[in-house]
C-alpha positions as CSV (number, residue, x, y, z in Angstrom):
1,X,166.2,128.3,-26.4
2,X,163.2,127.0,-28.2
3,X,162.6,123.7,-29.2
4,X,162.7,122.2,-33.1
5,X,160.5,119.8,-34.1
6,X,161.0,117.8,-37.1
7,X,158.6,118.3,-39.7
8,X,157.7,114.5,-40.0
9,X,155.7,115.5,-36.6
10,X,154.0,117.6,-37.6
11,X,152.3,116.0,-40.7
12,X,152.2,113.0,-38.1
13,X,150.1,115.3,-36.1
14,X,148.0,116.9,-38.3
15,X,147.0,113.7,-40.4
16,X,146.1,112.1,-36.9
17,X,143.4,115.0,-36.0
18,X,141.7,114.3,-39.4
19,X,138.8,112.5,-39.4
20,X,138.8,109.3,-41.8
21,X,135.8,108.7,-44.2
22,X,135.3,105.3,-45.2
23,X,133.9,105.2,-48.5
24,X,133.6,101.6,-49.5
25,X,129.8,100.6,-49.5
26,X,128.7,98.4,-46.7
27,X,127.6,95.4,-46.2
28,X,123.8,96.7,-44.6
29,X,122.0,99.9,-46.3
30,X,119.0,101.4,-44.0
31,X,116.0,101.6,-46.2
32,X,113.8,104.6,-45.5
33,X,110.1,103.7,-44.6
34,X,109.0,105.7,-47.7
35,X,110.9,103.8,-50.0
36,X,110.4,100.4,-48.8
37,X,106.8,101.1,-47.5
38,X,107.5,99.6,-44.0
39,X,106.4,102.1,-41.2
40,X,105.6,99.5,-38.5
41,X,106.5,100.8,-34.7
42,X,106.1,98.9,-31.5
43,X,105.7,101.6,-28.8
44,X,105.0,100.9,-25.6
45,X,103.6,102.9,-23.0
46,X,103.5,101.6,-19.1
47,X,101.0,102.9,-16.2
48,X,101.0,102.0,-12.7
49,X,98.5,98.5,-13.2
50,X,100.7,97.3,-16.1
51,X,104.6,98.0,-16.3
52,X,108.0,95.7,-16.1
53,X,106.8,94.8,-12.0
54,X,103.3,93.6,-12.9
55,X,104.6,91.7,-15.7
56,X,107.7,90.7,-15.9
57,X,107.7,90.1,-20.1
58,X,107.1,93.5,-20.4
59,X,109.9,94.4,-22.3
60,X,110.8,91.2,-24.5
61,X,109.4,93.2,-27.4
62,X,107.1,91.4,-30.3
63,X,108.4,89.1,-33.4
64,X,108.8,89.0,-36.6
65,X,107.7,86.1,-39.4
66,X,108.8,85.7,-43.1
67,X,106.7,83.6,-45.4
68,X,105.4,84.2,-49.4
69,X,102.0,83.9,-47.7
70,X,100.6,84.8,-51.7
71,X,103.2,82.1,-53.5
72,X,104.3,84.7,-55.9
73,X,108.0,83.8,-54.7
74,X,108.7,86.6,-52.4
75,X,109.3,86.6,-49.0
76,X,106.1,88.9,-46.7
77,X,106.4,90.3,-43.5
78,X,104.4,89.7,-40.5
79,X,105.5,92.0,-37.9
80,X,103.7,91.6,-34.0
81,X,102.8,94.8,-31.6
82,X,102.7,94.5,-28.4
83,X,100.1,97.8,-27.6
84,X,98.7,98.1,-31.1
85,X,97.7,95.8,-34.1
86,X,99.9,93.3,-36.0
87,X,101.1,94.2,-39.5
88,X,101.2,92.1,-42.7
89,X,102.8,93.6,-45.2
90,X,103.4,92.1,-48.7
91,X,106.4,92.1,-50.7
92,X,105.8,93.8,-54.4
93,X,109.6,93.3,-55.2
94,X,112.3,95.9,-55.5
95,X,112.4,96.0,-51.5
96,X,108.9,97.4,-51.6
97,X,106.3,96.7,-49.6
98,X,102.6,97.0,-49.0
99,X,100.3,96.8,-45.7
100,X,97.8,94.8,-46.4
101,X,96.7,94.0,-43.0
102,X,93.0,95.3,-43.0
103,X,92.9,93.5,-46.3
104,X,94.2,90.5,-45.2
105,X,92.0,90.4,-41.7
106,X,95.5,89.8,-39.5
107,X,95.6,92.8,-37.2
108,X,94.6,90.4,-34.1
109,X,92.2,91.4,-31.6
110,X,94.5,90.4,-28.1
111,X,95.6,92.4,-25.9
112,X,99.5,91.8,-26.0
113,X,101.1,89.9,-29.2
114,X,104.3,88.4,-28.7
115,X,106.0,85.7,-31.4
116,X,104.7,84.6,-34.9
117,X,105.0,81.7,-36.4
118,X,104.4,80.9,-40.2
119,X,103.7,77.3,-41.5
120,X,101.4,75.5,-43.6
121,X,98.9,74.1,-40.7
122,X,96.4,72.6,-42.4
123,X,98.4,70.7,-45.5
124,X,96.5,72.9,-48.1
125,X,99.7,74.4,-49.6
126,X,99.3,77.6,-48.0
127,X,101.3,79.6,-45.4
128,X,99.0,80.6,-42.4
129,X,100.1,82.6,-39.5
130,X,99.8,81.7,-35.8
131,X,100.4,84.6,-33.3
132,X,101.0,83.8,-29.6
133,X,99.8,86.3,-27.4
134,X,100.1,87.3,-23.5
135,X,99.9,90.2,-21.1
136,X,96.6,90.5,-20.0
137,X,97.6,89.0,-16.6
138,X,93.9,88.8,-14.5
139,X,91.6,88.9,-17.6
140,X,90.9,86.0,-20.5
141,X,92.2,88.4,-23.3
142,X,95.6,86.5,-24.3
143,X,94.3,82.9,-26.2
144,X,96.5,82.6,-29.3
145,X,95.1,83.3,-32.6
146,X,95.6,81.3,-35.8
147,X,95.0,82.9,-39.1
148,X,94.4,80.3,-41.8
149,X,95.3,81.2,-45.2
150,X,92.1,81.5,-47.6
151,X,94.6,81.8,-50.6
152,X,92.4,84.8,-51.7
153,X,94.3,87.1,-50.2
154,X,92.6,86.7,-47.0
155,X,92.8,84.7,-43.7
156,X,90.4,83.5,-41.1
157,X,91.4,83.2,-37.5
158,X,90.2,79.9,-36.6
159,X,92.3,79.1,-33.4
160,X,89.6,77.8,-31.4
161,X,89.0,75.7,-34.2
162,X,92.0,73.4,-34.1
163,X,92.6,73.7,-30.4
164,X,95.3,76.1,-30.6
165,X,93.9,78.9,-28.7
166,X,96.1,78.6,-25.4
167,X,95.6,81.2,-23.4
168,X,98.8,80.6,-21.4
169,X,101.8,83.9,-21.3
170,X,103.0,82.4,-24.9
171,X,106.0,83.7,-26.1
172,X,106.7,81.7,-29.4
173,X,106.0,78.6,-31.2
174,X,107.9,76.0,-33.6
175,X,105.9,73.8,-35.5
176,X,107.7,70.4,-36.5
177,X,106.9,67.0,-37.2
178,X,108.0,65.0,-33.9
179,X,105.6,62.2,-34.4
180,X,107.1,61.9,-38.1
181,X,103.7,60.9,-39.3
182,X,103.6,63.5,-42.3
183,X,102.0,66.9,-40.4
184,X,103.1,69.7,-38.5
185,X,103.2,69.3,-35.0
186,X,103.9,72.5,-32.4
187,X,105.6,72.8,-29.5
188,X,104.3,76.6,-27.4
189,X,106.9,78.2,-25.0
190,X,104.9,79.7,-22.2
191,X,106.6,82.0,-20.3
192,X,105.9,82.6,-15.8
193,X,103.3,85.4,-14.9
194,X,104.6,85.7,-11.8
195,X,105.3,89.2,-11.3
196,X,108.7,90.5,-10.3
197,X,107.5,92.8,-7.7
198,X,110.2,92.5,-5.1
199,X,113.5,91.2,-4.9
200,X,112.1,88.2,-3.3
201,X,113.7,85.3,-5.5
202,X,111.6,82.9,-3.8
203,X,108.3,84.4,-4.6
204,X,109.5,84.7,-8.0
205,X,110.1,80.6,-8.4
206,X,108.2,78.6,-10.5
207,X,109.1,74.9,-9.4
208,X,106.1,73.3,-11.2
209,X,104.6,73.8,-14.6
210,X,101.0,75.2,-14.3
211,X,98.3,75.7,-17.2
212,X,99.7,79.1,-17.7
213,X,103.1,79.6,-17.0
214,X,104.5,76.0,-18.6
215,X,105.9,74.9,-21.5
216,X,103.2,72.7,-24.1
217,X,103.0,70.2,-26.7
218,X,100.4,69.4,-29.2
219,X,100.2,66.6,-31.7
220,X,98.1,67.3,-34.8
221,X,95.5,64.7,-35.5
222,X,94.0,65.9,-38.5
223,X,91.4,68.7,-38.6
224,X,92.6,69.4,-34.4
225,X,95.3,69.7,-32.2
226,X,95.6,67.2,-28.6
227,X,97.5,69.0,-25.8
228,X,100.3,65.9,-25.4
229,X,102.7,67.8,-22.9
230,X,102.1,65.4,-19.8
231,X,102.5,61.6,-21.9
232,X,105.1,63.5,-23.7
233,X,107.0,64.7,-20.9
């Protein structure tokens, strides 16, 4: 004898197989890189000298700043690559935007960029750009640069300049006032080189700060910047 089944099943059954579509807008919409003008890719490409054993950031990926670095009340982009250059791109309103980086002289010239920072260094109104950089573990190819606003449209790196051109494994900088006497201050996160490559935890300890591998302070006196990290402890 079959079996009945009551027809409140089967539209039960049939509703449940049917895919729901969600038409209320949401609260994120994906721009496409030719409307917003934004095409700026971090790829990364590893070898057997330089992969996630040799150095052990490899992976942490770049940053990403946001400052009207023109004052015409929109926020820019500063976007950091970690294989190929920087991009600055410029906000022209209606969420478009426009790579100005050749322009602008910000591509960088280091061989690994990690964090950016924006801030108003040197007191002259203006929003420069300081870019930590790392990776190039035996060679002198990771001092941070500094790109100070010409308010032309232009910036100079000048990180030698005011003594910010660490060339520890920097990861990212905050610039603050800790001295509270009226300028921006900066305090750099350095990040270990020591590579993983074994599963030796001791090797991979770090008990001490060293030059490269520690954490720094520096105190803005003016026209340069005094590495205060020891007295400040």
């Amino acid at each position: 004898m079959s079996k009945k089944w009551p027809i409140a099943f089967w539209i039960l059954l049939i509703f449940s197989c049917t895919k729901v579509v969600n038409n209320e807008p949401t609260l994120f919409q994906e721009l496409d890189p030719a409307q917003s003008g934004i095409d700026f890719r971090n790829d990364l490409s590893f070898n057997e000298d330089f992969n996630i054993f040799t150095y052990r950031n490899y992976y942490n990926g770049g940053g990403v700043a946001l400052g009207d670095v023109n004052q015409d009340g929109l926020l820019d982009i500063y976007f950091t690559a970690n294989l190929s250059s920087n991009k600055l791109y410029l906000n022209k309103g209606n969420l478009q935007f426009e790579d100005v980086t050749e322009k602008a002289g910000v591509g960088g010239k280091r061989a690994w960029s990690t964090g950016v920072a924006m801030a108003d260094i040197n007191g002259d109104g203006l929003l420069d750009i300081y870019v930590c950089n790392s990776g190039d573990i035996a060679g002198d190819n990771k001092q941070n640069e500094l790109f100070i606003n010409q308010g032309d449209g232009t910036f100079s790196e000048e990180a030698e300049k005011y003594g910010l051109a660490d060339q520890g494994f920097s990861t990212h900088a905050v610039f603050f006032d800790y001295d509270k006497d009226g300028d921006l201050d900066v305090y750099l996160l350095n990040n270990s080189y020591q590579a993983i490559g074994s599963f030796n935890k001791m090797q991979n300890e770090r008990p001490n700060r060293d030059p490269v591998g520690g954490d720094k302070l520096f105190r803005n006196d003016g026209e340069k910047f005094t590495d205060v990290s020891e007295e400040a402890g």
